[in-house]
BAKOL-45411 format. One record per residue (C-alpha): residue in three letters; x, z, y. Coordinates in steps of 0.02 Angstrom, whole numbers, plus 50000, padded with zeros to 5 digits. Last residue first. Example, Ala and Ser with C-alpha at 12.3 -4.5 7.8 and 13.67 -1.06 7.14 Angstrom:
BEGIN
SER506845035749947 ALA506155039049775 
end
This chain:
BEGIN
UNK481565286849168 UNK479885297349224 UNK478465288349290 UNK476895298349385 UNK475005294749410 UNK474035308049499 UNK472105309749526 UNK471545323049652 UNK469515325049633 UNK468615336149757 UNK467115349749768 UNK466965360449901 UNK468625366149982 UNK468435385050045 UNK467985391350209 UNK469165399550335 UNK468275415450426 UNK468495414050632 UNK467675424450754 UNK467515442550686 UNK469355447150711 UNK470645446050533 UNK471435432450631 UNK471695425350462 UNK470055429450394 UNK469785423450232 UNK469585410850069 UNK468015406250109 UNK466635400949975 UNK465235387649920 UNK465415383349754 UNK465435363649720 UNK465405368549555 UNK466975359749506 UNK467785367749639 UNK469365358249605 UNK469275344349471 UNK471025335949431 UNK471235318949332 UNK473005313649272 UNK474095303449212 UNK475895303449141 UNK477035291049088 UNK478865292749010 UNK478475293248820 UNK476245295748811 UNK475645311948935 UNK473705309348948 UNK472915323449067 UNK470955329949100 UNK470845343149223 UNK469755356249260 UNK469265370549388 UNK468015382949426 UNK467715394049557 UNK466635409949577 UNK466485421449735 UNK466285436249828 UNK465845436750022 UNK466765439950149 UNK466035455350245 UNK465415462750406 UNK465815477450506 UNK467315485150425 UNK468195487850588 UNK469785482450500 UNK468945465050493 UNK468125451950376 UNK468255467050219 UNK468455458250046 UNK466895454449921 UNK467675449249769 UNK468975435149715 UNK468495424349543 UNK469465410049474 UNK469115400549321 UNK470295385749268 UNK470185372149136 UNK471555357549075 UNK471065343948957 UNK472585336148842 UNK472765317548763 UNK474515315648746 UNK474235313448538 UNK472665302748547 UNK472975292548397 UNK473545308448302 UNK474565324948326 UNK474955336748470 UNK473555335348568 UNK473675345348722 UNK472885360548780 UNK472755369548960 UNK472375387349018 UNK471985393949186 UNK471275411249231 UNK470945420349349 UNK470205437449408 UNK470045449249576 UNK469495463249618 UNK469345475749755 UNK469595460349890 UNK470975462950024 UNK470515451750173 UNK470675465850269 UNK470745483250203 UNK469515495050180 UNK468875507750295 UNK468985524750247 UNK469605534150377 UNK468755526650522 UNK469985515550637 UNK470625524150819 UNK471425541350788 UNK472115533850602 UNK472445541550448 UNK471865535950262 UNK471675517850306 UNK470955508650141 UNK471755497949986 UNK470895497949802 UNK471325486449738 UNK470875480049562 UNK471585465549476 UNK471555454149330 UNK472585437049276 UNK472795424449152 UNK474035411049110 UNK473715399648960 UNK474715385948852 UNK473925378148698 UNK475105362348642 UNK475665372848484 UNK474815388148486 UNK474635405548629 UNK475895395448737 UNK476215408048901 UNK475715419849021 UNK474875434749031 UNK474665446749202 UNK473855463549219 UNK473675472149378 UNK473025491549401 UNK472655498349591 UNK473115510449740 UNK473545504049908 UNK473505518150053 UNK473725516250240 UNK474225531250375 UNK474265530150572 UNK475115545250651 UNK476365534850745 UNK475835538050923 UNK475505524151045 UNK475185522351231 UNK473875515051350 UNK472645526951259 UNK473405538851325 UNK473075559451255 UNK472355552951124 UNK473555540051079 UNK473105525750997 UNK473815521350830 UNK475575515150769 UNK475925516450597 UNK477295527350540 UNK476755528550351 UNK476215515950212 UNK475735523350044 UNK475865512649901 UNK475255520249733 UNK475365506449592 UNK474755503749408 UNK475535488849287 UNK475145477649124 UNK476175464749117 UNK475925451648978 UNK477055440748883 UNK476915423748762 UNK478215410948707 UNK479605426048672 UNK478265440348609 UNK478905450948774 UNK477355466048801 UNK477705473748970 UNK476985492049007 UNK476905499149187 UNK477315514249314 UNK477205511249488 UNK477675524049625 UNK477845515249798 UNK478425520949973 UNK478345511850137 UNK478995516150325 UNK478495509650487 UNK480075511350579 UNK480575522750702 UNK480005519750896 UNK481085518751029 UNK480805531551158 UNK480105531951321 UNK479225547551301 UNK477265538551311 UNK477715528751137 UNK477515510751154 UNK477485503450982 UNK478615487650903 UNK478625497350740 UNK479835486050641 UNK479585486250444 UNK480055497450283 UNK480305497250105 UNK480195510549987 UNK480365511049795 UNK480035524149640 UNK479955516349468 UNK479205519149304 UNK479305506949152 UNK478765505148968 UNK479395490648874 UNK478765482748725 UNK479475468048617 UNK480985474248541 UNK480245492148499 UNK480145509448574 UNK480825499948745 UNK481325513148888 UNK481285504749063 UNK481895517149196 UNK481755513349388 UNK482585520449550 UNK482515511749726 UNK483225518149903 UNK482805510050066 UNK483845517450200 UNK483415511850387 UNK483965508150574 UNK483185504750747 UNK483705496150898 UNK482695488751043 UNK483145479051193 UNK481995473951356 UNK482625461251483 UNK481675457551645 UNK482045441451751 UNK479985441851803 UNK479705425151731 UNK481115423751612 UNK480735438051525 UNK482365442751425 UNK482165450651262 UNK483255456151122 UNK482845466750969 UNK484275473950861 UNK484045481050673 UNK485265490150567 UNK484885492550365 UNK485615503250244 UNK485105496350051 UNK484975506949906 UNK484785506449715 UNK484685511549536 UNK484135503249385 UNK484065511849209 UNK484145505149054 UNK483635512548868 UNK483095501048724 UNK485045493848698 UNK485775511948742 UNK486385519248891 UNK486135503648999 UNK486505503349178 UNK485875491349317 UNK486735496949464 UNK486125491249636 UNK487375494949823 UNK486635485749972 UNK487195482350156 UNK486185474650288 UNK486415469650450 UNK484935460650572 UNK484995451750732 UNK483555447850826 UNK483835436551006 UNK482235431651092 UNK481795420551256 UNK480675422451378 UNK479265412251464 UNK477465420951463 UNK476005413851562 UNK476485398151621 UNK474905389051690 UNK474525371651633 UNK474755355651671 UNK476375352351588 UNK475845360751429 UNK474465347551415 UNK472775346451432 UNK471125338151372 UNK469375339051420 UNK468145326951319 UNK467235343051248 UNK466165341751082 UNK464205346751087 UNK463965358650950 UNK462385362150899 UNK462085378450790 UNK464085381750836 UNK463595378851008 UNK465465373751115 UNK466095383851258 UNK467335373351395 UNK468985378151413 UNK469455392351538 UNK468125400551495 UNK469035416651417 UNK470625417151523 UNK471985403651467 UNK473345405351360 UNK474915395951405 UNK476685402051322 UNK478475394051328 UNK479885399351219 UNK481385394651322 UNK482675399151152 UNK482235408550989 UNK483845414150922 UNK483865423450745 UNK485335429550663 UNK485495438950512 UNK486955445950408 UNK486775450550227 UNK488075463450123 UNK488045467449953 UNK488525476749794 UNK487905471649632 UNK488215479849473 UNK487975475749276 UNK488625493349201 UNK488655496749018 UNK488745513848940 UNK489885517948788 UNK491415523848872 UNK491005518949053 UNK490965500849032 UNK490865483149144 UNK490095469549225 UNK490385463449410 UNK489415456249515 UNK489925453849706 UNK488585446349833 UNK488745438050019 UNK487215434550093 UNK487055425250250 UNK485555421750384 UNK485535410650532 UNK483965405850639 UNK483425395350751 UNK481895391450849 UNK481845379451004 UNK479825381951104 UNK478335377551135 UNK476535384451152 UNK474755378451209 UNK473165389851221 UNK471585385251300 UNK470155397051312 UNK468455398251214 UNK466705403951219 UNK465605400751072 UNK463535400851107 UNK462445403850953 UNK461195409351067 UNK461025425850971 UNK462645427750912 UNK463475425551085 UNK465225422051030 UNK466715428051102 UNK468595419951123 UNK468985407351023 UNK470425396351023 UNK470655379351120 UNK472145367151046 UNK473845364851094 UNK475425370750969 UNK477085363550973 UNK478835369550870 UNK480295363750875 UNK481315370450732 UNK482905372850666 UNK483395383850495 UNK485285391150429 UNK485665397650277 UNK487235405450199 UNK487435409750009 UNK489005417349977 UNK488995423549767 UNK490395432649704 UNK491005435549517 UNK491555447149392 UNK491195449349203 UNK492015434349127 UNK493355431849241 UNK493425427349425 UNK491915419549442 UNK491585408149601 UNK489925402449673 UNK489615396549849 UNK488045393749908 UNK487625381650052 UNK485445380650118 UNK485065369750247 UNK483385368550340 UNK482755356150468 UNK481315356850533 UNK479975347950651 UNK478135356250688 UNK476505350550774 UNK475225360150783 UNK473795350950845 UNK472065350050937 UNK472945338951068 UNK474965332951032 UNK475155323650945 UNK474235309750820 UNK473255310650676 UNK471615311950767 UNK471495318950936 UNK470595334250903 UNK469555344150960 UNK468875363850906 UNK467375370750825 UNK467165361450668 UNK465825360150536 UNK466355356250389 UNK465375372450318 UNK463695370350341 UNK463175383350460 UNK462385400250413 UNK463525410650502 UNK464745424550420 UNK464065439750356 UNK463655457650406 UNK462935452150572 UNK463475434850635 UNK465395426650576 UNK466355411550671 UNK466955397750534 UNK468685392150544 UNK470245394350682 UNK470665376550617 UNK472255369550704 UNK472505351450650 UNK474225347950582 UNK475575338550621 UNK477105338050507 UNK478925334450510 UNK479885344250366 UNK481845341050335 UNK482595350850208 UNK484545351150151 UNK485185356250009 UNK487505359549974 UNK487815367949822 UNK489665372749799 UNK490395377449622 UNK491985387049573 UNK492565394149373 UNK492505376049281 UNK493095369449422 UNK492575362149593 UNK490575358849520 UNK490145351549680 UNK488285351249708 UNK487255340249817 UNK485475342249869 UNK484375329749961 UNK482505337950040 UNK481395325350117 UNK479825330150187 UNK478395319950270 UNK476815327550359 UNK475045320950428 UNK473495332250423 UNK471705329850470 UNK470215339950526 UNK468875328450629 UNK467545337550531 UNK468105349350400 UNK468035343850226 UNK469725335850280 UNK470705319750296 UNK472365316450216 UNK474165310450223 UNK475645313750130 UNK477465306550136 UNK478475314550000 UNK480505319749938 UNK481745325649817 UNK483445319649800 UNK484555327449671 UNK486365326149672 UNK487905328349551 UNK489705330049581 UNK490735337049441 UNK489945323349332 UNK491785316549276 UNK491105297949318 UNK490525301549491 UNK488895306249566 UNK487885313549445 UNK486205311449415 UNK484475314049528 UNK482855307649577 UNK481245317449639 UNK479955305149712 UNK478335307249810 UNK476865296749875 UNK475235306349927 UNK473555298849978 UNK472185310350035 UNK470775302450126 UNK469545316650108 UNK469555316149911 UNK470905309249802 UNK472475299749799 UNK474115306449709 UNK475835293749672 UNK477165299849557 UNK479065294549542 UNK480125302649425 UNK482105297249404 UNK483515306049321 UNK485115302949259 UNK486065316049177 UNK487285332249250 UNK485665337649353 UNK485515342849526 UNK484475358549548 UNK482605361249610 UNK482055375649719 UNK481755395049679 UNK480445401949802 UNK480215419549799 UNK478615425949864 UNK478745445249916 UNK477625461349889 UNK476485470449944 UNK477525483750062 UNK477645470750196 UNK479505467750246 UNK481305473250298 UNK482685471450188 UNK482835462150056 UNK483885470249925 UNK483345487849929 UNK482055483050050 UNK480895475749900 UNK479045487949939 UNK477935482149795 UNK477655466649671 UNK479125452549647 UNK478435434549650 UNK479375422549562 UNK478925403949600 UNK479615388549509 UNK480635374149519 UNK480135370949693 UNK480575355149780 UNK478885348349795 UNK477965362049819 UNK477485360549994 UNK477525378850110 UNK476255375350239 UNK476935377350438 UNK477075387850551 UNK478315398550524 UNK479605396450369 UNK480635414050395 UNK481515409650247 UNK482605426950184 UNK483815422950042 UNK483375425049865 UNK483315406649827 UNK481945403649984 UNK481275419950040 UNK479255423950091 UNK478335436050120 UNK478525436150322 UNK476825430450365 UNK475915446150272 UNK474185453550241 UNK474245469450146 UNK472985474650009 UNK474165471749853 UNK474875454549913 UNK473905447250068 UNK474685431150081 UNK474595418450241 UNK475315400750241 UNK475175393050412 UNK474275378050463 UNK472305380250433 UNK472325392150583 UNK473235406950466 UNK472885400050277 UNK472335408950133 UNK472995418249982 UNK472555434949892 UNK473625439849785 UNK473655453749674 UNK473625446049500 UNK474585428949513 UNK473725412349472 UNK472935408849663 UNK474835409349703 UNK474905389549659 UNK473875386049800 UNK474835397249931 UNK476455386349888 UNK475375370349945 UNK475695353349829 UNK474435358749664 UNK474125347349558 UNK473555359349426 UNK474735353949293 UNK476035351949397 UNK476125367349486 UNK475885376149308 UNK477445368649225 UNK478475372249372 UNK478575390349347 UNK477385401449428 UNK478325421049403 UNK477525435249409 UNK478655451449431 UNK478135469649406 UNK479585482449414 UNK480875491849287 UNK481655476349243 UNK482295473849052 UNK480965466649010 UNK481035451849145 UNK482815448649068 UNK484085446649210 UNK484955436749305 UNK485755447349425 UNK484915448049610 UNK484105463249549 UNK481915458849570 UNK482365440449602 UNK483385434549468 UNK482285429149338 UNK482495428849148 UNK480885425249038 UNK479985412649110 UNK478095407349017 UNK476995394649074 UNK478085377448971 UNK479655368949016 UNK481075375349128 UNK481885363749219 UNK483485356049247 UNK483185341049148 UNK483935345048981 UNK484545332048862 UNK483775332048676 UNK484565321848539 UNK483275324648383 UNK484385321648244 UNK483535320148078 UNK485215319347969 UNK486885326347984 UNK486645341047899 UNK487515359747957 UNK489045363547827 UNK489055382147788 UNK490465390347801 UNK491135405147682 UNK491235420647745 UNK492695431047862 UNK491945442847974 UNK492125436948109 UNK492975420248094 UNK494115408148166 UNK494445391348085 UNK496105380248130 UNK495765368448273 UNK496365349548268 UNK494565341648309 UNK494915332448490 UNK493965318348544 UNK492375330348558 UNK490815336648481 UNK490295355448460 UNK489055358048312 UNK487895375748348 UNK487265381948183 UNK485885394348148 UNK485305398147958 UNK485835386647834 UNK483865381747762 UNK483915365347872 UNK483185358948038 UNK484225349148134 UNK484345346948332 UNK485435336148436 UNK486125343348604 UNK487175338048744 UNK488175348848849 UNK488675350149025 UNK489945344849098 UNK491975346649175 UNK492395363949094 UNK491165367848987 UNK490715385448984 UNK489775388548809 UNK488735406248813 UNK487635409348652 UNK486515425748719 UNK486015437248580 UNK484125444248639 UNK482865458048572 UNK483955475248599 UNK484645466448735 UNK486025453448804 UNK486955455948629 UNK488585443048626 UNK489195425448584 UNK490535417548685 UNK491415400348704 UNK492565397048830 UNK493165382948914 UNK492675368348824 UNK493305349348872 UNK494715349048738 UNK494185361648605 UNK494055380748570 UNK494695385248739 UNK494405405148721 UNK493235407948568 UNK492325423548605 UNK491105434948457 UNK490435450448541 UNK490055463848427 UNK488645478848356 UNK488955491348220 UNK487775492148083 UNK489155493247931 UNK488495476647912 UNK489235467648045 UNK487845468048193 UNK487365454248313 UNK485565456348344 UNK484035445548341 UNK482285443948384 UNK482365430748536 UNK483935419048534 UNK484385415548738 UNK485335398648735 UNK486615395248894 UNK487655379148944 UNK488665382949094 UNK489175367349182 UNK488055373849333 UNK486765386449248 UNK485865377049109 UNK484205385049021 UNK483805388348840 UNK482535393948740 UNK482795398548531 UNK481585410948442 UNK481995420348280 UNK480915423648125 UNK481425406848017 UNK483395410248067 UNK483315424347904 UNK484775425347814 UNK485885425347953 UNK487665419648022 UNK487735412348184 UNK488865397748169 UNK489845388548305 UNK490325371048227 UNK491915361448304 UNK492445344248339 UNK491645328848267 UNK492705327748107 UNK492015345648094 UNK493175360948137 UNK492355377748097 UNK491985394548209 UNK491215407648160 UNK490035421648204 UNK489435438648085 UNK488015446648039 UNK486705442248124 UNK485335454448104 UNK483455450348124 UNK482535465448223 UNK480855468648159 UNK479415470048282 UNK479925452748318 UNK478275442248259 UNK477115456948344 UNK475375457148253 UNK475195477348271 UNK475725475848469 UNK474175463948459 UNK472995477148390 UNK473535491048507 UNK473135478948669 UNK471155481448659 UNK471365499548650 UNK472595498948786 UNK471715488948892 UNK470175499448900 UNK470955516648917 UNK471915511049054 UNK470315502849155 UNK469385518249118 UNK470785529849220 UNK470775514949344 UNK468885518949403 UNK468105503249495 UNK468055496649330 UNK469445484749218 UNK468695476649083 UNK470185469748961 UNK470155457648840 UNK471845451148754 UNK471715438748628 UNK473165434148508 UNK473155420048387 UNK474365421748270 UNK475565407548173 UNK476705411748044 UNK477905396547937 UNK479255400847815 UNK480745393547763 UNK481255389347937 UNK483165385847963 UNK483955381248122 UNK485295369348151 UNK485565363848304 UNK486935351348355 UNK488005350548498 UNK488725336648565 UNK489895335048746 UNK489365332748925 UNK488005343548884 UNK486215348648894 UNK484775357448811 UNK482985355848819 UNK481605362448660 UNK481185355348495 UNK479865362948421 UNK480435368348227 UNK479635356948087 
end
């Protein structure tokens, strides 16, 4: 019997697909990966030869021809082929756009030559139906409803692969290419399925961050993860930086316990992440998972489409949808430390045509901590409306509102080469419980996201998005300033902050498809404005002492409390950025197993300040080109070798002794990579050189000044898998080495590693569910994650240690309910995840052991 899988429609569509034969493989991929990448290669690829040998599409299935036939139900779309049992089906909805991918087919008549099969209006309620080659692995089936989406029933039967359109109209003569006789799908064994919106299963095979286009991830001459919303749920996790742990690269911890912070391929960033492919500068607070349909992370330098940034990486975070049918999931999570967690996602249409739909997301959560007198208190509610305006138009309206407080947590202070031997809830800082202001950061935002879609024709469209973020932000609570390591004695100042933020970013994108003779062009062209206005931003820090010191071997906690109003202003000014960017990407195929992508993006920056203390303004302007190139050649359907050349770049705020503004720190990458595409199940196998230039370092001549001599490298090997090895077995697995160091600097020893950037790094999580029996629902869920030793500071003079965690879960899924038992740390490992002040005062440790158990009804 053939696994049913999501689909959706405001009219019927059956599936008939045949399987006379049955193949099942289990594939295991080892790979030891030393300090020495050259071994590393030769490893992997021995141990990857024998699964390229047990490849299910290594053979290319021909269809041979597309028709339409009337049914007293409407109309059958049929892809003709002898042999549906060796292709793959997925599917995915874009607005009223119903789309299904087939893995391990062409269309070809059978002279060999390839064609595109479209219907124009076939039946009342359908646009347009087309049927063409996406790659040398994939025929896309496109239907464009014109008020809905469709529904779906599924069949099997020995026919080969038949689409059945329903609707009130069935007068429509037969059109064929070539002309054959018509088979007649069954109408028996219907399994209706209606899609919710998201994509089921650990393995994604289109994305759109790496070229703004949808686009194949084989066909993308880059390394992309992607965490789709399978994988959140299954661990349990709530925190964007939680669900990162499963991506090869990353390193993730927190910045004072209330920030995200990622180091991604040896460099620490706050500015990683973008919210639908638009910059979200989220500051100061932790990125909740709620609303997330998934996460795509895109590896190296990405200026050619989003501008300035850390040359890791960035974290794309693609949120939920409104769906064209009812909807309704409500879950409930309690666990360790006093966490209890309400949250509901709803959503339907809106009116009886369902051209307006909605989806309401939200959750309340509060909870204790490990960490003595640590607490946190947040609620976010995110409602989404989209207006499907015609079949060719559609505006999506979401909106975000976050409220949460947050205790500041500056961590665990380290002596010698290591960090102190304290237990590790102990905490250096007060609180006032889970209320503002003291010991807090206390944040407020609202968010709103509009994106305009309109195609003009088949091959050309544009794409607005505009977004817009407010925030008040508050922050009081001592910091540390020294520590006497033999006395054990911690000296600390106050430091309090407010302040309006705002900011405005848009994106306006053209796409347009089209031919040069014989070679296909899919190209984007671009332009993004950026506003950000940060208004009476008010600073108090303190000298050292000027809050009482605390023992970390006995701490003795201070009554004194202050407030903003009490204190002494030390910096008042406010801060105007505005940003311009304009982009030009082709992605060009000369032949199906030959593509190239090429790129650039021109860049003009604009810093203003005005000190409102001294009434001093200070401006800065700087601009950049960011050019990318890649090649993907595929010597079969399900392999794809890559090599790519990208920069990026990033501000240099410096002070040079001539006055003069400073260019920007500049970033260039050379990556070349292998990606295996089995349709359930993929791997990425890529090596990087990242070499980071113009980086401000003391000047010999003044040290009061800069120059920008300062050199980084980032060299290293990644491999990622993902996806459903058998029935009900699902897995994603990951290995790293980094190896990232300064390699010119007058100040820091050439040499010294990174911060926070372990050498390698490992894990793995992997669930199974019973597909058959009594206990069919019953799965178990197990993860293994491993980080090295990483550097504490760029001084290199002590060190975070390695570490081991496991993880497990034990789930039962039976119609609509699902519950659920998750086991962090199982171990009770003791570990830290980093430095976030990467100084020698403050090293976040790890959760110990905890239990999160969540109950959740879908109807």
């Amino acid at each position: 019997m053939m696994k049913s899988w999501c689909l959706s429609s405001g009219f019927q569509f059956w599936l008939v697909l045949s399987l006379s034969g049955c193949l099942s493989a289990v594939v295991n991929i080892s790979a030891s990966a030393q300090e020495q990448s050259s071994n590393s290669i030769d490893s992997l690829v021995t141990n990857i030869q024998p699964l390229l040998a047990q490849s299910p599409t290594s053979k290319i299935v021909p269809i041979t021809g597309v028709k339409t036939n009337p049914t007293n139900k409407g109309v059958e779309v049929i892809l003709e082929t002898t042999q549906g049992e060796q292709l793959q089906v997925s599917d995915r909805s874009t607005g009223i756009n119903f789309i299904i991918d087939v893995s391990g087919g062409q269309l070809k008549l059978p002279s060999g030559e390839a064609f595109t099969f479209r219907s124009e209006k076939p039946l009342e309620g359908i646009t347009e139906i087309t049927v063409t080659n996406i790659d040398a692995n994939t025929v896309r089936v496109t239907v464009v409803g014109e008020k809905a989406l469709p529904k779906v029933e599924l069949f099997d039967d020995d026919t080969g692969l038949v689409f059945s359109v329903a609707s009130a109209t069935t007068a429509m003569q037969p059109q064929t290419s070539p002309d054959k006789e018509t088979p007649t799908a069954p109408q028996d064994d219907a399994i209706e399925l209606v899609v919710t919106g998201e994509q089921g299963g650990y393995r994604v095979r289109d994305t759109s961050t790496a070229t703004k286009t949808d686009t194949p991830l084989r066909d993308i001459p880059g390394s992309i993860q992607i965490i789709p919303r399978q994988i959140i749920e299954d661990r349990a996790v709530t925190q964007a930086g939680q669900a990162l742990q499963n991506v090869s690269g990353i390193n993730a911890s927190t910045y004072q316990g209330v920030s995200e912070q990622v180091n991604i391929r040896g460099f620490t960033t706050f500015s990683a992440f973008f919210k639908n492919g638009s910059t979200y500068p989220f500051l100061y607070d932790l990125i909740t998972t709620d609303n997330l349909e998934r996460i795509e992370v895109l590896k190296g330098p990405a200026g050619v489409l989003f501008g300035q940034g850390a040359p890791g990486g960035i974290v794309n975070l693609v949120s939920k949808q409104p769906l064209s049918e009812p909807y309704y999931n409500l879950s409930f999570s309690a666990g360790s430390f006093g966490l209890y967690r309400p949250s509901f996602d709803i959503s339907g249409p809106l009116n009886a045509e369902k051209t307006l739909l909605y989806r309401f997301v939200g959750s309340y959560e509060q909870t204790l901590s490990f960490r003595d007198e640590v607490n946190r208190e947040s609620y976010f509610f995110a409602p989404t409306v989209q207006w499907n305006i015609s079949p060719a138009t559609k505006l999506t309206l979401e909106f975000e509102f976050i409220d949460a407080d947050t205790s500041a947590d500056p961590g665990i202070p380290s002596i010698g080469r290591g960090i102190a031997q304290i237990p590790i809830s102990r905490y250096f800082s007060e609180t006032d419980g889970v209320s503002r202001p003291f010991g807090k950061n206390s944040v407020r935002k609202y968010n709103l996201t509009t994106t305009l879609d309109h195609r003009f024709s088949q091959d050309w469209s544009v794409r607005n998005t505009f977004f817009a973020k407010w925030f008040d932000l508050g922050r009081l609570y001592p910091i540390f300033t020294n520590l006497d390591e033999t006395t054990g004695e911690l000296s600390r100042r106050i430091y309090a902050a407010e302040g309006l933020y705002r900011s405005y970013f848009n994106n306006l994108d053209i796409l347009g498809n089209f031919k040069t003779g014989s070679i296909e062009h899919k190209l984007l062209a671009g332009f993004e404005y950026g506003k950000e206005i940060n208004t009476d931003l008010k600073f108090a820090i303190g000298d050292s002492g000027s809050y009482p010191s605390i023992n970390i071997f006995n701490p003795v906690r201070s009554s004194a409390r202050y407030s903003l109003d009490t204190l002494t202003i030390t910096n008042n000014r406010d801060e105007n950025y505005t940003t311009y960017g304009f982009y030009l990407q082709d992605q060009i195929a000369f032949a199906d197993n030959l593509k190239l992508l090429i790129g650039g993006r021109f860049d003009s920056y604009q810093e203003n300040q005005f000190d409102r203390l001294s009434s001093t303004p200070t401006k800065a302007n700087f601009s950049a080109f960011s050019p990318r190139v890649g090649i993907v050649y595929q010597p079969s359907p399900a392999v794809s070798l890559y090599v790519s050349f990208a920069q990026g770049f990033e501000p240099s705020f410096a002070t040079l002794a001539s006055g003069e503004i400073p260019p920007p720190q500049r970033s260039t990458q050379y990556e070349v990579g292998t990606k295996l595409d089995f349709g359930k199940f993929g791997a990425t196998l890529a090596l990087y050189d990242i070499t980071k230039t113009n980086i401000p370092t003391a000047d010999p001549s003044n040290s009061a000044f800069s120059v920008l001599t300062g050199e980084v490298k980032s060299r290293g090997i990644e491999l990622d898998i993902s996806g459903e090895i058998l029935p009900g077995w699902n897995v994603i697995a990951a290995y790293a080495y980094n190896d990232a160091f300064v390699s010119s600097d007058n100040f820091t020893p050439v040499g010294n590693r990174f911060v926070n950037a372990p050498r390698h790094s490992a894990s793995l999580w992997t669930t199974y569910q019973l597909q058959t029996g009594d206990l069919k629902g019953l799965g178990l869920g197990l993860g293994v994650y491993y980080v090295g030793d990483r550097a504490g500071d760029l001084d290199n003079s002590y060190d975070i240690p390695s570490y081991v965690r496991f993880d497990s879960s034990i789930f039962y899924r039976q119609d609509n309910w699902r519950m659920q038992l998750n086991f962090r740390n199982l171990f009770n490992t003791e570990y830290y995840l980093g430095s976030p002040n990467q100084d020698r005062l403050g090293v976040i440790p790890g959760e110990p052991f905890s239990v999160v158990g969540t109950v959740s009804v879908q109807f």
